[in-house]
N, C-alpha and C positions, 0 to 999 in steps of 0.2 A: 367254895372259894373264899380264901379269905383277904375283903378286901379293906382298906383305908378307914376303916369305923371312925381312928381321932380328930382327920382332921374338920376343918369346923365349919367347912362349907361344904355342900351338896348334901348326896344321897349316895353310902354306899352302890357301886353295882352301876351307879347309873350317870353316862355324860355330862357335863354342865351344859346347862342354856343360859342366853342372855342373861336371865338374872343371876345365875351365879355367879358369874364373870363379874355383874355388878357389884355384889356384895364383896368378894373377891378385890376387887378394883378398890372400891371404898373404904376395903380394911388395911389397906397400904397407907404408910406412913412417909411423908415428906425428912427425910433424915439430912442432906444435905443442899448444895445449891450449884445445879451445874456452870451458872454465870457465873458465879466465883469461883469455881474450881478450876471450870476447863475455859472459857471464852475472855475471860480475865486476863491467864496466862498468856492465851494466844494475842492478845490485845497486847500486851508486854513483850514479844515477839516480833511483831509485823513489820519490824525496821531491819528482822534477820528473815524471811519468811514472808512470801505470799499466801495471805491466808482468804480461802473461797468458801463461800458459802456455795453447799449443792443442794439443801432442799431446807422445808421448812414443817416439823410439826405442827398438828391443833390436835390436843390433846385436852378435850375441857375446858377451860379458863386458859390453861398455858399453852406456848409456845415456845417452839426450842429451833432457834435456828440450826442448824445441822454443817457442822466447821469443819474444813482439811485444811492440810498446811502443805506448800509446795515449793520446793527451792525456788528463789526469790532468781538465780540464773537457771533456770528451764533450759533444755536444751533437746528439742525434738532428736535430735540422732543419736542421745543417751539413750539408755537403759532407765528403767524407774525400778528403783525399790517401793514395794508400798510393806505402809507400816498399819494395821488396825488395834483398835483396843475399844472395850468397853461394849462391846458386841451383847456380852451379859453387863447390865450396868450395875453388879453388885460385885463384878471383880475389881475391885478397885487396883490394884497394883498395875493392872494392864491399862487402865486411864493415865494414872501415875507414871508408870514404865514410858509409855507414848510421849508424854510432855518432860517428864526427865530427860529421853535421848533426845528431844527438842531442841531443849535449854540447855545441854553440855554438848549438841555437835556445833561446832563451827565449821569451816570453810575444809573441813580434808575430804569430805568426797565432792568440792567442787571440778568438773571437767570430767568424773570417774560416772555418774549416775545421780538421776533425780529422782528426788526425795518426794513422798507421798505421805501424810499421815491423816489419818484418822482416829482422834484420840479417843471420840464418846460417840460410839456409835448409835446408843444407845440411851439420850440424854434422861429421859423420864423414869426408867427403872435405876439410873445413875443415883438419881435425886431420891429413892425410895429404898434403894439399896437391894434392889430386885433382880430375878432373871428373866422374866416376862415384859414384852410393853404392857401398853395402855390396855391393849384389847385381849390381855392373857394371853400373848405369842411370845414363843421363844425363837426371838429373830436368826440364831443361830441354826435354827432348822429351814428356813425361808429363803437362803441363796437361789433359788432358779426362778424361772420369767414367771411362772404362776403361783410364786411366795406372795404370803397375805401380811407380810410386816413391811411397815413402810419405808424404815428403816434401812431394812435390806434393798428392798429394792429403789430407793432412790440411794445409795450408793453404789447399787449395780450400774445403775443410767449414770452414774457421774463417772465412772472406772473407763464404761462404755465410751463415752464422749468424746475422752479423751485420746483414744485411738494409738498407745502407746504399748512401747513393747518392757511387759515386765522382766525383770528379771530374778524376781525374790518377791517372797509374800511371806509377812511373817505375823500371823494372827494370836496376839496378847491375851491368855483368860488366867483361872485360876481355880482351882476344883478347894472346896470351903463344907467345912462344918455343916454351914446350914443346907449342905448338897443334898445329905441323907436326912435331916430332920425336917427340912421344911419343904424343898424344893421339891424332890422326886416325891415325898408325899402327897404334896399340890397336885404335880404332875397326873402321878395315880389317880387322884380324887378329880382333876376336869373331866380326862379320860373315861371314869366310872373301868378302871382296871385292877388287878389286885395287885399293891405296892409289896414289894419283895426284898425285904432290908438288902444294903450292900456295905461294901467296905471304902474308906478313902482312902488313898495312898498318900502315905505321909513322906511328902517331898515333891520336889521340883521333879516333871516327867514330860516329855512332847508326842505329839500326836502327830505321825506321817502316816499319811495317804499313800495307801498300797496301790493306788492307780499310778503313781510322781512319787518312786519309791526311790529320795538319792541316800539312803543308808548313812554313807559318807558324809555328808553336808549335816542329817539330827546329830551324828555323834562327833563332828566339830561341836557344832552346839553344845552337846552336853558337858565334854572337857571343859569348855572353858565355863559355862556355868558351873561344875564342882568344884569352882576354887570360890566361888559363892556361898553357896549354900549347896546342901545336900539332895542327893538326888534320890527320890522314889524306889523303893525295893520292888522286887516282883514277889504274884502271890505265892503260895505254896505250889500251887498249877503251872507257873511261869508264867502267867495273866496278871493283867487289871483291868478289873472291870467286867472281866470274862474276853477279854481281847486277847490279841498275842502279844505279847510282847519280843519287839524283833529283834532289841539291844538291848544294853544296858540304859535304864530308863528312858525308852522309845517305846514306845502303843502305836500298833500298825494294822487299821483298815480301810476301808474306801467310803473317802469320806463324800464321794457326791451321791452315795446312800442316804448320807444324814442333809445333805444339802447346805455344809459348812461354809463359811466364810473363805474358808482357805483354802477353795476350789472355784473361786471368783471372776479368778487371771489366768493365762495359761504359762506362770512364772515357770521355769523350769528348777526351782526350789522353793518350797513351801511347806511353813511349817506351823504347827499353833503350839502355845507354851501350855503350861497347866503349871500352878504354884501351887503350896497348902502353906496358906498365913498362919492356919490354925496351928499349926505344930509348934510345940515347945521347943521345937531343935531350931527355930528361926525368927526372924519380924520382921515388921511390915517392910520397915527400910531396907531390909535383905532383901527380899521378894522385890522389891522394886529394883534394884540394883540386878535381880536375876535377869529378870524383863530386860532391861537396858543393853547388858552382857549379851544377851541372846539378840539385840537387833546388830549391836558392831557385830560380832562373829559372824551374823548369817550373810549379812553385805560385805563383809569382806570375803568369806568366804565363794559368794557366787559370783565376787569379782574379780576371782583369780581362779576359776574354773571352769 
Protein backbone atom coordinates (compact mmCIF):
# COMPACT_ATOMS: atom_id res chain seq x y z
CA UNK A 1 0.00 0.00 0.00
CA UNK A 2 1.14 3.10 -0.82
CA UNK A 3 0.35 5.60 1.77
CA UNK A 4 1.07 9.56 2.63
CA UNK A 5 5.04 9.23 3.41
CA UNK A 6 5.34 13.44 2.86
CA UNK A 7 3.22 14.62 4.96
CA UNK A 8 4.90 15.88 8.16
CA UNK A 9 2.77 14.62 10.81
CA UNK A 10 2.14 10.97 12.09
CA UNK A 11 3.13 7.60 10.80
CA UNK A 12 2.55 6.30 7.58
CA UNK A 13 -0.24 3.41 7.81
CA UNK A 14 -1.19 4.41 11.12
CA UNK A 15 -4.32 6.74 12.79
CA UNK A 16 -3.43 9.96 14.54
CA UNK A 17 -3.76 10.13 18.52
CA UNK A 18 -4.08 12.98 20.61
CA UNK A 19 -0.75 14.04 20.09
CA UNK A 20 -0.84 14.21 16.60
CA UNK A 21 -3.74 16.24 16.35
CA UNK A 22 -1.44 18.34 18.85
CA UNK A 23 1.22 18.84 16.71
CA UNK A 24 -1.18 19.15 13.89
CA UNK A 25 -3.08 21.82 15.85
CA UNK A 26 0.19 23.70 16.75
CA UNK A 27 1.38 23.86 13.20
CA UNK A 28 -1.62 26.00 12.28
CA UNK A 29 -1.03 29.52 11.66
CA UNK A 30 -3.24 32.48 12.70
CA UNK A 31 -3.76 34.14 9.07
CA UNK A 32 -6.60 36.38 9.61
CA UNK A 33 -9.22 37.80 12.26
CA UNK A 34 -12.68 36.68 12.47
CA UNK A 35 -13.70 39.83 14.63
CA UNK A 36 -12.67 41.88 11.84
CA UNK A 37 -13.81 40.22 9.26
CA UNK A 38 -17.06 38.68 10.08
CA UNK A 39 -18.50 40.30 13.71
CA UNK A 40 -17.36 43.81 12.58
CA UNK A 41 -19.43 43.73 9.62
CA UNK A 42 -22.28 42.21 11.30
CA UNK A 43 -21.88 45.03 13.98
CA UNK A 44 -22.34 47.60 10.97
CA UNK A 45 -25.41 45.67 10.16
CA UNK A 46 -27.53 45.44 13.22
CA UNK A 47 -29.62 48.77 12.44
CA UNK A 48 -30.79 46.41 9.08
CA UNK A 49 -30.72 42.99 10.85
CA UNK A 50 -31.25 41.09 13.95
CA UNK A 51 -28.13 39.59 14.72
CA UNK A 52 -28.19 36.41 17.62
CA UNK A 53 -25.67 34.97 19.08
CA UNK A 54 -26.37 30.81 19.15
CA UNK A 55 -23.35 29.40 20.86
CA UNK A 56 -20.05 30.18 21.97
CA UNK A 57 -16.35 28.47 21.41
CA UNK A 58 -13.34 27.78 24.00
CA UNK A 59 -10.89 26.80 21.87
CA UNK A 60 -7.53 27.52 24.00
CA UNK A 61 -6.94 30.94 24.86
CA UNK A 62 -9.71 32.00 22.29
CA UNK A 63 -13.14 32.49 22.03
CA UNK A 64 -15.49 32.90 19.12
CA UNK A 65 -18.80 33.91 19.69
CA UNK A 66 -20.93 32.04 17.08
CA UNK A 67 -23.20 34.86 14.96
CA UNK A 68 -26.49 34.52 12.56
CA UNK A 69 -28.33 37.28 11.31
CA UNK A 70 -32.12 37.25 10.99
CA UNK A 71 -34.47 39.62 9.30
CA UNK A 72 -35.00 42.31 11.65
CA UNK A 73 -39.24 41.84 10.60
CA UNK A 74 -39.40 38.06 11.52
CA UNK A 75 -42.40 36.83 10.58
CA UNK A 76 -43.40 33.22 12.10
CA UNK A 77 -45.94 32.31 8.95
CA UNK A 78 -43.11 33.02 6.54
CA UNK A 79 -41.01 30.62 5.08
CA UNK A 80 -37.11 31.03 6.16
CA UNK A 81 -34.38 30.99 3.64
CA UNK A 82 -31.36 29.94 5.48
CA UNK A 83 -28.13 31.12 4.13
CA UNK A 84 -24.62 29.14 5.69
CA UNK A 85 -21.04 29.89 4.78
CA UNK A 86 -17.74 29.21 6.07
CA UNK A 87 -18.58 25.58 7.26
CA UNK A 88 -14.84 25.02 5.86
CA UNK A 89 -13.21 28.19 7.29
CA UNK A 90 -10.72 28.29 4.59
CA UNK A 91 -13.32 28.94 1.79
CA UNK A 92 -13.32 32.29 2.16
CA UNK A 93 -15.59 33.48 -0.76
CA UNK A 94 -18.48 31.59 1.04
CA UNK A 95 -17.76 33.84 4.35
CA UNK A 96 -17.49 36.73 1.89
CA UNK A 97 -20.50 35.60 -0.35
CA UNK A 98 -22.84 35.38 3.04
CA UNK A 99 -21.89 38.99 4.17
CA UNK A 100 -21.97 40.40 0.66
CA UNK A 101 -25.72 39.28 0.11
CA UNK A 102 -26.01 40.88 3.74
CA UNK A 103 -24.95 44.09 2.80
CA UNK A 104 -26.57 44.57 -0.79
CA UNK A 105 -30.07 42.94 0.27
CA UNK A 106 -32.37 45.48 1.30
CA UNK A 107 -36.10 45.24 2.09
CA UNK A 108 -37.34 43.16 -1.44
CA UNK A 109 -37.89 40.07 0.23
CA UNK A 110 -39.64 41.83 3.18
CA UNK A 111 -43.30 40.00 3.58
CA UNK A 112 -42.06 37.15 0.88
CA UNK A 113 -39.70 35.04 3.56
CA UNK A 114 -37.21 35.30 6.47
CA UNK A 115 -33.88 35.50 6.23
CA UNK A 116 -31.35 33.34 8.03
CA UNK A 117 -27.65 33.59 7.85
CA UNK A 118 -24.83 32.09 9.11
CA UNK A 119 -21.67 33.54 7.64
CA UNK A 120 -18.71 31.74 9.72
CA UNK A 121 -19.51 28.75 10.80
CA UNK A 122 -16.56 27.93 11.33
CA UNK A 123 -14.72 30.92 13.08
CA UNK A 124 -11.31 29.19 14.19
CA UNK A 125 -10.31 27.45 11.02
CA UNK A 126 -11.52 30.87 9.41
CA UNK A 127 -8.78 32.71 11.22
CA UNK A 128 -6.15 29.75 10.14
CA UNK A 129 -7.48 29.47 6.90
CA UNK A 130 -8.24 25.69 7.58
CA UNK A 131 -10.88 22.89 6.84
CA UNK A 132 -10.73 21.35 10.24
CA UNK A 133 -11.56 22.75 13.79
CA UNK A 134 -9.71 22.92 16.73
CA UNK A 135 -9.85 19.25 17.37
CA UNK A 136 -8.89 18.01 13.64
CA UNK A 137 -12.91 17.67 12.53
CA UNK A 138 -14.15 18.46 9.58
CA UNK A 139 -17.44 19.94 10.70
CA UNK A 140 -18.88 19.37 7.23
CA UNK A 141 -18.99 15.57 8.05
CA UNK A 142 -20.64 16.27 11.74
CA UNK A 143 -24.44 17.43 10.66
CA UNK A 144 -26.23 14.51 12.71
CA UNK A 145 -27.18 14.19 16.73
CA UNK A 146 -23.84 12.28 17.36
CA UNK A 147 -21.46 14.74 15.26
CA UNK A 148 -18.32 15.53 17.33
CA UNK A 149 -17.87 19.27 15.95
CA UNK A 150 -19.32 21.77 18.08
CA UNK A 151 -19.76 23.79 15.48
CA UNK A 152 -22.21 21.82 13.82
CA UNK A 153 -24.00 20.97 16.29
CA UNK A 154 -24.66 24.01 18.13
CA UNK A 155 -26.11 25.36 14.87
CA UNK A 156 -28.03 22.23 14.63
CA UNK A 157 -29.74 23.20 18.23
CA UNK A 158 -30.18 26.83 17.00
CA UNK A 159 -32.01 25.62 13.37
CA UNK A 160 -33.88 23.37 15.92
CA UNK A 161 -35.12 26.02 18.34
CA UNK A 162 -36.36 27.90 16.05
CA UNK A 163 -39.18 25.50 14.91
CA UNK A 164 -39.57 27.23 11.42
CA UNK A 165 -40.39 26.02 8.21
CA UNK A 166 -37.55 26.12 5.62
CA UNK A 167 -37.92 26.62 2.54
CA UNK A 168 -34.33 26.87 0.76
CA UNK A 169 -30.96 26.09 2.10
CA UNK A 170 -28.25 27.01 0.36
CA UNK A 171 -24.72 26.04 1.77
CA UNK A 172 -21.50 28.48 0.59
CA UNK A 173 -17.94 26.39 0.13
CA UNK A 174 -15.44 26.37 -2.44
CA UNK A 175 -13.17 23.39 -3.65
CA UNK A 176 -9.18 25.14 -3.69
CA UNK A 177 -5.74 24.11 -4.57
CA UNK A 178 -4.84 23.28 -1.26
CA UNK A 179 -7.89 20.48 -1.59
CA UNK A 180 -5.45 18.12 -3.16
CA UNK A 181 -2.03 19.21 -1.76
CA UNK A 182 -2.68 19.74 1.82
CA UNK A 183 -6.06 18.93 2.80
CA UNK A 184 -6.95 15.35 1.52
CA UNK A 185 -3.24 14.65 2.17
CA UNK A 186 -3.90 15.55 5.97
CA UNK A 187 -6.92 13.78 5.76
CA UNK A 188 -5.12 10.55 4.53
CA UNK A 189 -2.29 10.90 7.07
CA UNK A 190 -4.99 11.48 10.47
CA UNK A 191 -6.86 8.38 8.96
CA UNK A 192 -3.38 6.41 8.69
CA UNK A 193 -5.02 5.59 4.89
CA UNK A 194 -3.44 5.42 1.57
CA UNK A 195 -3.92 9.19 -0.24
CA UNK A 196 -4.86 8.60 -3.92
CA UNK A 197 -4.13 11.80 -5.90
CA UNK A 198 -7.32 13.50 -7.43
CA UNK A 199 -8.24 16.01 -9.77
CA UNK A 200 -9.98 19.66 -9.08
CA UNK A 201 -12.54 20.94 -11.35
CA UNK A 202 -11.77 24.11 -12.58
CA UNK A 203 -14.81 26.13 -12.14
CA UNK A 204 -17.96 26.99 -10.37
CA UNK A 205 -20.04 23.47 -9.86
CA UNK A 206 -23.15 22.47 -7.18
CA UNK A 207 -23.57 19.66 -5.25
CA UNK A 208 -27.47 18.13 -5.12
CA UNK A 209 -28.52 15.51 -2.88
CA UNK A 210 -29.95 12.68 -4.62
CA UNK A 211 -32.16 12.11 -1.75
CA UNK A 212 -34.05 16.41 -2.58
CA UNK A 213 -33.20 15.78 -6.08
CA UNK A 214 -34.98 19.41 -7.61
CA UNK A 215 -32.72 19.16 -10.90
CA UNK A 216 -34.66 22.29 -12.03
CA UNK A 217 -34.05 24.60 -9.05
CA UNK A 218 -29.34 23.50 -9.55
CA UNK A 219 -29.75 24.41 -13.14
CA UNK A 220 -31.54 27.75 -12.44
CA UNK A 221 -28.77 28.24 -10.38
CA UNK A 222 -26.28 27.41 -12.75
CA UNK A 223 -27.73 29.86 -15.65
CA UNK A 224 -27.59 32.43 -13.83
CA UNK A 225 -24.34 31.84 -12.34
CA UNK A 226 -22.53 31.45 -16.03
CA UNK A 227 -23.17 34.90 -16.72
CA UNK A 228 -20.59 35.07 -13.73
CA UNK A 229 -18.13 33.20 -13.97
CA UNK A 230 -17.54 29.84 -15.50
CA UNK A 231 -18.88 26.84 -14.77
CA UNK A 232 -16.80 23.27 -14.12
CA UNK A 233 -16.46 20.71 -17.04
CA UNK A 234 -17.10 17.08 -16.39
CA UNK A 235 -14.38 14.45 -16.38
CA UNK A 236 -13.61 12.45 -19.36
CA UNK A 237 -16.02 9.76 -17.32
CA UNK A 238 -18.83 12.40 -17.15
CA UNK A 239 -17.71 12.66 -13.23
CA UNK A 240 -16.20 14.71 -10.58
CA UNK A 241 -14.69 13.49 -8.16
CA UNK A 242 -15.75 9.98 -9.19
CA UNK A 243 -19.63 11.30 -8.71
CA UNK A 244 -22.11 11.53 -11.33
CA UNK A 245 -22.70 14.22 -12.69
CA UNK A 246 -26.47 14.81 -13.32
CA UNK A 247 -26.26 18.33 -15.48
CA UNK A 248 -24.31 20.53 -16.61
CA UNK A 249 -22.07 21.38 -13.74
CA UNK A 250 -24.40 19.72 -10.96
CA UNK A 251 -22.46 16.63 -8.74
CA UNK A 252 -25.34 14.35 -7.53
CA UNK A 253 -25.15 12.06 -4.38
CA UNK A 254 -26.67 11.60 -0.99
CA UNK A 255 -25.39 13.73 0.96
CA UNK A 256 -26.79 12.50 4.48
CA UNK A 257 -24.08 9.73 3.65
CA UNK A 258 -21.54 12.52 4.24
CA UNK A 259 -23.68 14.17 6.99
CA UNK A 260 -23.60 17.76 5.07
CA UNK A 261 -24.71 20.80 6.18
CA UNK A 262 -27.28 20.89 3.44
CA UNK A 263 -29.22 18.16 4.89
CA UNK A 264 -29.82 20.23 8.17
CA UNK A 265 -33.56 21.35 7.23
CA UNK A 266 -35.95 19.60 5.51
CA UNK A 267 -36.07 22.80 2.81
CA UNK A 268 -37.59 21.35 -0.05
CA UNK A 269 -34.53 23.09 -2.06
CA UNK A 270 -31.17 22.69 -1.25
CA UNK A 271 -28.12 23.17 -2.55
CA UNK A 272 -24.07 23.79 -1.64
CA UNK A 273 -21.90 25.76 -4.15
CA UNK A 274 -18.28 24.79 -4.89
CA UNK A 275 -15.99 27.74 -6.53
CA UNK A 276 -12.27 27.20 -7.66
CA UNK A 277 -10.61 30.74 -6.82
CA UNK A 278 -7.66 29.08 -7.86
CA UNK A 279 -8.31 29.17 -11.55
CA UNK A 280 -6.86 31.68 -13.78
CA UNK A 281 -10.13 31.94 -15.77
CA UNK A 282 -11.48 33.81 -12.46
CA UNK A 283 -11.00 35.96 -8.89
CA UNK A 284 -11.59 36.23 -5.76
CA UNK A 285 -14.23 39.16 -6.45
CA UNK A 286 -15.97 36.88 -9.08
CA UNK A 287 -16.28 33.85 -6.86
CA UNK A 288 -17.70 36.04 -4.41
CA UNK A 289 -20.07 37.58 -6.74
CA UNK A 290 -20.84 33.75 -7.82
CA UNK A 291 -21.86 33.08 -4.09
CA UNK A 292 -24.09 35.98 -3.95
CA UNK A 293 -25.86 35.13 -7.59
CA UNK A 294 -26.47 31.72 -6.33
CA UNK A 295 -28.28 32.95 -2.92
CA UNK A 296 -30.88 35.74 -5.07
CA UNK A 297 -31.70 32.84 -7.84
CA UNK A 298 -32.05 30.06 -5.30
CA UNK A 299 -34.69 32.31 -3.19
CA UNK A 300 -36.24 33.63 -5.86
CA UNK A 301 -36.48 30.65 -7.46
CA UNK A 302 -38.22 28.49 -4.37
CA UNK A 303 -40.38 31.52 -4.10
CA UNK A 304 -42.15 31.05 -7.22
CA UNK A 305 -42.22 27.31 -7.00
Amino acid sequence: MTTNPFYPIGTPGQPWSELEKQQWRQSQTRYRFYKNDVLDVLDHLKHRYEIVQYGELHYGDDIYPLKAVKSQDWDDNLPVALITGGVHGYETSGVMGALGFLSECQNEYAGKVNLLVAPCVSPWAYERIARWNYNAVDPNRQFYPEGKAEESLALMAFISSLKARFIVHVDLHETTDSDENEFRPALAARDGIEFVPGTIPDGFYLVSDEQNSRLDFQRAIISAVEEVTHIAPSDDDGSMFGYPVASHGIVEYDNNAYHLCATMTDAPFTTTTEVYPDSAATSPEECIRAQIVTVRRAIEFALSN
